[in-house]
SEKOLVO-870302 format. One record per residue: x, y, z of N, C-alpha, C, CB in turn. Coordinates in Angstrom, 1 decimal. Glycine has a CB too. Layout:
// residues N
PT     n_X     n_Y     n_Z    ca_X    ca_Y    ca_Z     c_X     c_Y     c_Z    cb_X    cb_Y    cb_Z
PT       X       Y       Z       X       Y       Z       X       Y       Z       X       Y       Z
...
END
This chain:
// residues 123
PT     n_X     n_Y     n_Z    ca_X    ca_Y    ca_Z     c_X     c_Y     c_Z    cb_X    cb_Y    cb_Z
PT   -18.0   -19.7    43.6   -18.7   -19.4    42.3   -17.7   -19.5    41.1   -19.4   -18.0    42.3
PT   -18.7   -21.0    40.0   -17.2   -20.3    39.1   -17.0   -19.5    37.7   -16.5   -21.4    38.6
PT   -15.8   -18.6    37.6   -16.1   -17.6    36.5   -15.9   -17.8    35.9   -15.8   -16.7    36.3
PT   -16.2   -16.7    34.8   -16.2   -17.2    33.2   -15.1   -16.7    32.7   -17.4   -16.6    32.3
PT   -14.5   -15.9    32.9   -13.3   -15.0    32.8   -12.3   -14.7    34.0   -13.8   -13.9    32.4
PT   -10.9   -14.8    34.1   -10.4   -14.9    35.2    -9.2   -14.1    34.8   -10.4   -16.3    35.8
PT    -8.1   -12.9    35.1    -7.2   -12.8    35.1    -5.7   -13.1    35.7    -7.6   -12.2    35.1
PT    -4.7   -13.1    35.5    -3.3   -13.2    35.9    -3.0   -12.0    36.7    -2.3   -13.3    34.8
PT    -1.8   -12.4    37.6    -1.4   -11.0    38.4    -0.7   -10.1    37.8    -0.8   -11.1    39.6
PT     0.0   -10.5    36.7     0.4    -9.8    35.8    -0.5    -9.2    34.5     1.5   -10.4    35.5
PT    -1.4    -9.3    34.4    -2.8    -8.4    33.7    -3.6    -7.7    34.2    -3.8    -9.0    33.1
PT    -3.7    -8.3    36.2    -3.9    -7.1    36.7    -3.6    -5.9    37.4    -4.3    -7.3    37.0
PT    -2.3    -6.4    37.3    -1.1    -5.1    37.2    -1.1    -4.6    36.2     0.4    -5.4    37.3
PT    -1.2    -4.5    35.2    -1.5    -3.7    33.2    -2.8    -3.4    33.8    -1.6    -5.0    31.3
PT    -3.8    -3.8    33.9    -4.9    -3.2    33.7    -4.9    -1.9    35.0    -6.0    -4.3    33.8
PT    -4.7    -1.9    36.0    -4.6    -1.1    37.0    -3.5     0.4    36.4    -4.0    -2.0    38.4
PT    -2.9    -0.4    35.9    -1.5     0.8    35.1    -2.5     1.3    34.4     0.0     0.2    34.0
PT    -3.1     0.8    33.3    -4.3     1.8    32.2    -5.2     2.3    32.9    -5.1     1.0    30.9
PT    -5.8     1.5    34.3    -6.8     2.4    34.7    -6.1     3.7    35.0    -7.6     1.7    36.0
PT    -5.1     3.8    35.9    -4.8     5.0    36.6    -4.3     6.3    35.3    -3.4     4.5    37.8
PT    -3.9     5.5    34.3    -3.8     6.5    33.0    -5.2     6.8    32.3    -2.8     5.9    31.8
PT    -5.9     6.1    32.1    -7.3     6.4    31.2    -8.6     6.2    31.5    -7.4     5.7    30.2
PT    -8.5     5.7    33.0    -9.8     5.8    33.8   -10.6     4.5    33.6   -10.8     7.1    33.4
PT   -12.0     4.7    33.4   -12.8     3.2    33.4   -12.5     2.5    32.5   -14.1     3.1    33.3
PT   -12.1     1.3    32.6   -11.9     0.2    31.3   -13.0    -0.6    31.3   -10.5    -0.9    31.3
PT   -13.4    -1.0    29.9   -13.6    -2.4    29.5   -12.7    -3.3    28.7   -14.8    -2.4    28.7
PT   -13.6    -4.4    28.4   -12.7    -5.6    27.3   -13.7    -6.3    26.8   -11.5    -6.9    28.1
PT   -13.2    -6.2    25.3   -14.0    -7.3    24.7   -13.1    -8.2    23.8   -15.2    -6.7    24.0
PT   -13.4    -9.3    24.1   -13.0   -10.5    23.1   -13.1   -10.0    21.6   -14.1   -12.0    23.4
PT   -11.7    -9.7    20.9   -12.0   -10.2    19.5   -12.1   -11.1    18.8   -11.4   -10.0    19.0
PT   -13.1   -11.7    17.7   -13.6   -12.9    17.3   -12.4   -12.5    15.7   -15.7   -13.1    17.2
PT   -11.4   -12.2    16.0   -10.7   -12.4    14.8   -10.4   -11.0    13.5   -11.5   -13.6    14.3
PT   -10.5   -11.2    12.5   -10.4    -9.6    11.7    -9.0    -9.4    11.8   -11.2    -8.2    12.5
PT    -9.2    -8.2    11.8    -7.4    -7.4    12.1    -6.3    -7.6    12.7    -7.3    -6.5    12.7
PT    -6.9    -7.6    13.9    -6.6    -8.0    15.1    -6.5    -9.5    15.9    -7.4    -7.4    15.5
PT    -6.8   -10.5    15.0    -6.3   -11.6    15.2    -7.8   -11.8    17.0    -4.1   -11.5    15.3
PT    -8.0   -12.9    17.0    -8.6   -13.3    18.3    -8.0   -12.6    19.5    -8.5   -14.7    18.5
PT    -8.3   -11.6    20.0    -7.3   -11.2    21.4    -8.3   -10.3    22.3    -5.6   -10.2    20.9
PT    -8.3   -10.2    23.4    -8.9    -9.4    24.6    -8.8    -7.6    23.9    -7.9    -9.9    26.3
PT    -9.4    -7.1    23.9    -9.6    -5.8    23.2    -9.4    -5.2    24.8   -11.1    -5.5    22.2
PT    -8.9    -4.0    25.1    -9.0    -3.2    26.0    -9.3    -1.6    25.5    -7.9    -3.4    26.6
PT   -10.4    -1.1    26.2   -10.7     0.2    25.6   -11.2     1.2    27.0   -12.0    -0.1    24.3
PT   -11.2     2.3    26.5   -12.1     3.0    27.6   -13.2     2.7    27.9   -12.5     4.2    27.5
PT   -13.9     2.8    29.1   -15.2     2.0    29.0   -16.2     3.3    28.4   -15.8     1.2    30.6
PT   -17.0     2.8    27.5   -17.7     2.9    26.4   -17.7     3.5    25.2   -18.4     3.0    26.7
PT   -15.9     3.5    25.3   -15.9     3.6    23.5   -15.9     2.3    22.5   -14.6     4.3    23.1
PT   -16.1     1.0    23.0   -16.3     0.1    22.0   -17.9     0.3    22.1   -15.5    -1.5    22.2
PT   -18.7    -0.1    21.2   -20.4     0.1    20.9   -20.7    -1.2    21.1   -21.0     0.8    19.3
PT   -21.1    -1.8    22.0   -21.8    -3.2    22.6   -23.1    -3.1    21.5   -22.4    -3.3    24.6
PT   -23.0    -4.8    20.6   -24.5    -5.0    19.7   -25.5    -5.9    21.2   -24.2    -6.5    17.7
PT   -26.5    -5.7    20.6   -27.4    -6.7    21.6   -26.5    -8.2    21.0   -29.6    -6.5    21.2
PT   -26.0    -8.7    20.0   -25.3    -9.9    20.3   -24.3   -10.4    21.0   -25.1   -10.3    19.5
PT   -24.0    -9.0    21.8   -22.3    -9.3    22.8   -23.4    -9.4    24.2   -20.4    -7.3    22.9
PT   -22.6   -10.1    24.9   -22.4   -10.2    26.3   -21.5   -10.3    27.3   -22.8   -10.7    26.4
PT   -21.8   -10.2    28.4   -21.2   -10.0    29.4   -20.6   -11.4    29.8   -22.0    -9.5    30.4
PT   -19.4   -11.5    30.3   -18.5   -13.0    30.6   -18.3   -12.4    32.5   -16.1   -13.2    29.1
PT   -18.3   -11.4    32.8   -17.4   -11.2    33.9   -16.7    -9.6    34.3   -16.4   -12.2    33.6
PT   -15.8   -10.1    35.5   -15.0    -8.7    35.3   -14.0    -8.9    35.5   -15.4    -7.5    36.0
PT   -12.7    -8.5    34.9   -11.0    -8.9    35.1   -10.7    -7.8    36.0    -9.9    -8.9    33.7
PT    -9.9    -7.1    36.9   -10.0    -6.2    37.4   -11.2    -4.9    37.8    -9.2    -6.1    36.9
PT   -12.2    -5.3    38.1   -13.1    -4.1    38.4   -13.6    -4.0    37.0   -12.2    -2.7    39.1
PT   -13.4    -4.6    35.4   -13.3    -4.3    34.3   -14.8    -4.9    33.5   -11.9    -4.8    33.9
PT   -15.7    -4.8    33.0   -16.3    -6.0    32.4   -15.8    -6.2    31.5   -17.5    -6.0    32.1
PT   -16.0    -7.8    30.9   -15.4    -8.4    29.6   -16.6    -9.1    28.6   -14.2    -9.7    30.0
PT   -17.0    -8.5    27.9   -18.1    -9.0    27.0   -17.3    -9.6    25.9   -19.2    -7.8    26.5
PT   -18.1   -11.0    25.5   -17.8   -11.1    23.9   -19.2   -11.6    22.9   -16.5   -12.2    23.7
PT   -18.8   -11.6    21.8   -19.7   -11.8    21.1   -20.8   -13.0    21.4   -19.0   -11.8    20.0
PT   -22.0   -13.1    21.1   -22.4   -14.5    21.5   -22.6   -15.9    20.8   -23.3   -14.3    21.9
PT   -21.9   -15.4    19.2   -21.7   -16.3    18.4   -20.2   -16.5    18.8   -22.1   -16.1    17.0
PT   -19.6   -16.7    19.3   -18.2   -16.3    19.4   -18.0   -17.3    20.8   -17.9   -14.6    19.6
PT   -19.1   -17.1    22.0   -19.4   -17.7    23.1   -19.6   -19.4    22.7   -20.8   -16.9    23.8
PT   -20.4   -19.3    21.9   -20.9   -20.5    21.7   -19.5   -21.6    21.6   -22.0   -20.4    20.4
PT   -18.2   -21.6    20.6   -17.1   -22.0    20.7   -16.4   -22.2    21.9   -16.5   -21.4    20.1
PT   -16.6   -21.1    23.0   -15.4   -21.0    24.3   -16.5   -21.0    25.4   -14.2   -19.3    24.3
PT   -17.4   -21.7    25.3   -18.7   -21.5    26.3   -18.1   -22.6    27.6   -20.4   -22.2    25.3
PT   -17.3   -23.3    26.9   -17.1   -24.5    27.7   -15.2   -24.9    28.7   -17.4   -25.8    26.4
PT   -15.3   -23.2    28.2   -13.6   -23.0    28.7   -13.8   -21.5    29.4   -12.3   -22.9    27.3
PT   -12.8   -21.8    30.7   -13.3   -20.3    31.4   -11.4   -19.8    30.4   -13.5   -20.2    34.2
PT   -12.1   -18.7    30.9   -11.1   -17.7    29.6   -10.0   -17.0    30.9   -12.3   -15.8    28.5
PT    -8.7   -17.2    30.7    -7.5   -16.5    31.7    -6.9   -15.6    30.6    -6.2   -17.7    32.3
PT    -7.1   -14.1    30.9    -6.5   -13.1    30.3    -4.9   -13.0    31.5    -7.8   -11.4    30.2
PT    -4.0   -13.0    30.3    -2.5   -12.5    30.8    -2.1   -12.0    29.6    -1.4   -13.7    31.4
PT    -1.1   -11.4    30.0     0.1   -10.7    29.1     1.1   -11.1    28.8     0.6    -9.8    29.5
PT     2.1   -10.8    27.6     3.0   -11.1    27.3     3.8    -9.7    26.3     2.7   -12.3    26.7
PT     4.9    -9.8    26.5     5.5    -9.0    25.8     5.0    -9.0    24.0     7.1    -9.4    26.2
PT     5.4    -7.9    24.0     4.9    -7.8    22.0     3.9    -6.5    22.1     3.6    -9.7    21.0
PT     3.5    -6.2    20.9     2.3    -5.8    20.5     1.3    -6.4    19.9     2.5    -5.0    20.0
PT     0.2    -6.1    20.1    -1.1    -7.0    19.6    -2.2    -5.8    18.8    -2.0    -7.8    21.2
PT    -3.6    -5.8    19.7    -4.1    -5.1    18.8    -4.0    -3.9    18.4    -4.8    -5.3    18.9
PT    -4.4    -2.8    17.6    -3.7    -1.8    17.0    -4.8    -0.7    17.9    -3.6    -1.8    15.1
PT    -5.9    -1.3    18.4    -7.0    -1.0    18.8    -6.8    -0.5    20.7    -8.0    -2.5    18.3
PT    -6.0    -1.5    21.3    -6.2    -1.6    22.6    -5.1    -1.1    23.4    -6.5    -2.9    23.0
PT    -5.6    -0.4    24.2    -4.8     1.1    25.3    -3.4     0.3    25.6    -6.0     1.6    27.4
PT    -3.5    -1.1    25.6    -1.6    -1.8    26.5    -1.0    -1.3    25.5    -1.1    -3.9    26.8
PT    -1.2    -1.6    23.9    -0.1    -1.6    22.8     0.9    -0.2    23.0    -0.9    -1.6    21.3
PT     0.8     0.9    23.6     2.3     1.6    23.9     3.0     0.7    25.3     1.9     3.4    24.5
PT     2.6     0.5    25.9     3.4    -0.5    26.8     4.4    -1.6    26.5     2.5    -1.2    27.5
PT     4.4    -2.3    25.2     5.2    -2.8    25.1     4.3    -4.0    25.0     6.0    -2.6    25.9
PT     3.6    -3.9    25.9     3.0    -5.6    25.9     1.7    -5.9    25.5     3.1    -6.2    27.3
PT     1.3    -7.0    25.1    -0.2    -7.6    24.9    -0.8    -8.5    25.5    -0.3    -8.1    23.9
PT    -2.3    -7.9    26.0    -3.2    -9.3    26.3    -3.3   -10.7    25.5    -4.6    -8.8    26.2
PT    -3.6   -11.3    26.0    -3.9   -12.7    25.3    -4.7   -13.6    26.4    -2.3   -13.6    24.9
PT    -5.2   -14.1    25.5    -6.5   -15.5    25.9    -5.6   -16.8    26.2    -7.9   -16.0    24.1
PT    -5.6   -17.2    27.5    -5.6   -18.5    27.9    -6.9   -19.2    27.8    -5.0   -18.6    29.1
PT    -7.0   -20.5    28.0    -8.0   -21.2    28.4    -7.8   -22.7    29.2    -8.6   -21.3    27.1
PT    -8.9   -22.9    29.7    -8.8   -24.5    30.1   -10.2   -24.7    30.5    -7.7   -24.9    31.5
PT   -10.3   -26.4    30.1   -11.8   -26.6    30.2   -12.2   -26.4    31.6   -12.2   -28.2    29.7
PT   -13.7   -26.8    31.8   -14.3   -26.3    32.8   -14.7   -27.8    33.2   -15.5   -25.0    32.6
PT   -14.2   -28.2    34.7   -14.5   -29.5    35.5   -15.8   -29.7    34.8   -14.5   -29.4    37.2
PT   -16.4   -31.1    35.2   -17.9   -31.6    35.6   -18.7   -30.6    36.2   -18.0   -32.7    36.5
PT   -18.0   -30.7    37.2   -19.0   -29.6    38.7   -18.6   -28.0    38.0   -17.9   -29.8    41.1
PT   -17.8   -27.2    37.6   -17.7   -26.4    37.4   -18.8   -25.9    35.9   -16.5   -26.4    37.6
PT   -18.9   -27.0    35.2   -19.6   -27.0    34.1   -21.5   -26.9    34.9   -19.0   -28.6    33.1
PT   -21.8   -27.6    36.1   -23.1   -28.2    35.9   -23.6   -26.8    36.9   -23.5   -30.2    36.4
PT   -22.4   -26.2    37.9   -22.3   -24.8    38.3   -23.4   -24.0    37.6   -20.9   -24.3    38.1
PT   -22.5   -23.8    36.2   -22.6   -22.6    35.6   -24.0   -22.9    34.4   -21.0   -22.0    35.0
PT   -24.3   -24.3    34.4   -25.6   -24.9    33.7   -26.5   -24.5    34.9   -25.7   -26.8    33.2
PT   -26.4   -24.4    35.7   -28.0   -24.3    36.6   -27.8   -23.0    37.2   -28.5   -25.8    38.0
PT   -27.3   -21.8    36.2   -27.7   -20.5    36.5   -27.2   -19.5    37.0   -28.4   -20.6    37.0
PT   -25.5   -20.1    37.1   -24.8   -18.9    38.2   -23.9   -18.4    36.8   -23.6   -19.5    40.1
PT   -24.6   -17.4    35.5   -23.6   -16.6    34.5   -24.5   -17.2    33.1   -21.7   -17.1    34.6
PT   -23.6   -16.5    32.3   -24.1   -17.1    30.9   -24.1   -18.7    30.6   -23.3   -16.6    29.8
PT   -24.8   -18.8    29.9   -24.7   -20.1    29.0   -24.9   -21.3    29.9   -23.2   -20.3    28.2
END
C-alpha cells in the first residue's frame, strides 16, 4: 500500500524519545507563518484540527494531518519526515533536543500515483 507520509529511522527514534517523555503525539504540517513550512509535533490534541486539515497517515504510531489547501501542492509527493540537528519550530516538543523535523519529499511513481487515485488515502 502506498503512503502518504513515511518516516526515517532517525525520526523514529525522536519520536519514540518524546513519546516516552510526553505520551501521545501528533503532527501536523506547517503551511508556513512563524515557523517556516515544517512537521509540527505536539501532544496529541493540543493542536485544534479545522474541518480543512486532514489526515496524511501515521509516522510512528503518530497521525500527521495537514491542511487541505496545503495538500493540494504536495498531493503528488509522499512526504519523508527526518531530522536534523538545529532548532526549528518554537511550537514543537523536539526543539529542547537539539534537533528538528523536516519535510523530505519525492514524487510518487505512475503506479504509486494511480494506487492512491483509485482510493487507498486522500486525494
Amino acid at each position: 500500500m502506498t503512503q502518504r507520509v513515511i518516516a526515517t529511522e532517525a525520526a523514529l527514534s525522536l519520536i519514540q524519545r518524546l513519546k516516552d517523555t510526553h505520551g501521545k503525539l501528533m503532527f501536523h504540517q506547517s503551511g508556513g507563518c512563524c515557523d517556516g513550512s515544517s512537521p509540527m509535533c505536539y501532544p496529541l490534541g493540543e493542536f485544534y484540527l479545522g474541518d480543512a486539515d486532514i489526515l496524511l497517515g501515521e509516522i510512528g504510531g503518530c497521525p500527521f494531518y495537514m491542511s487541505r489547501s496545503q495538500f493540494e501542492y504536495w498531493k503528488h509527493t509522499q512526504l519523508i519526515i527526518d531530522v536534523t540537528p538545529g532548532h526549528g519550530g518554537m511550537f514543537s516538543l523536539e526543539g529542547p533536543e537539539g534537533l528538528r523535523f523536516l519535510t523530505r519529499s519525492r514524487l510518487f511513481t505512475d503506479e504509486e500515483w494511480d494506487s492512491l487515485r483509485s482510493g487507498q488515502g486522500p486525494g
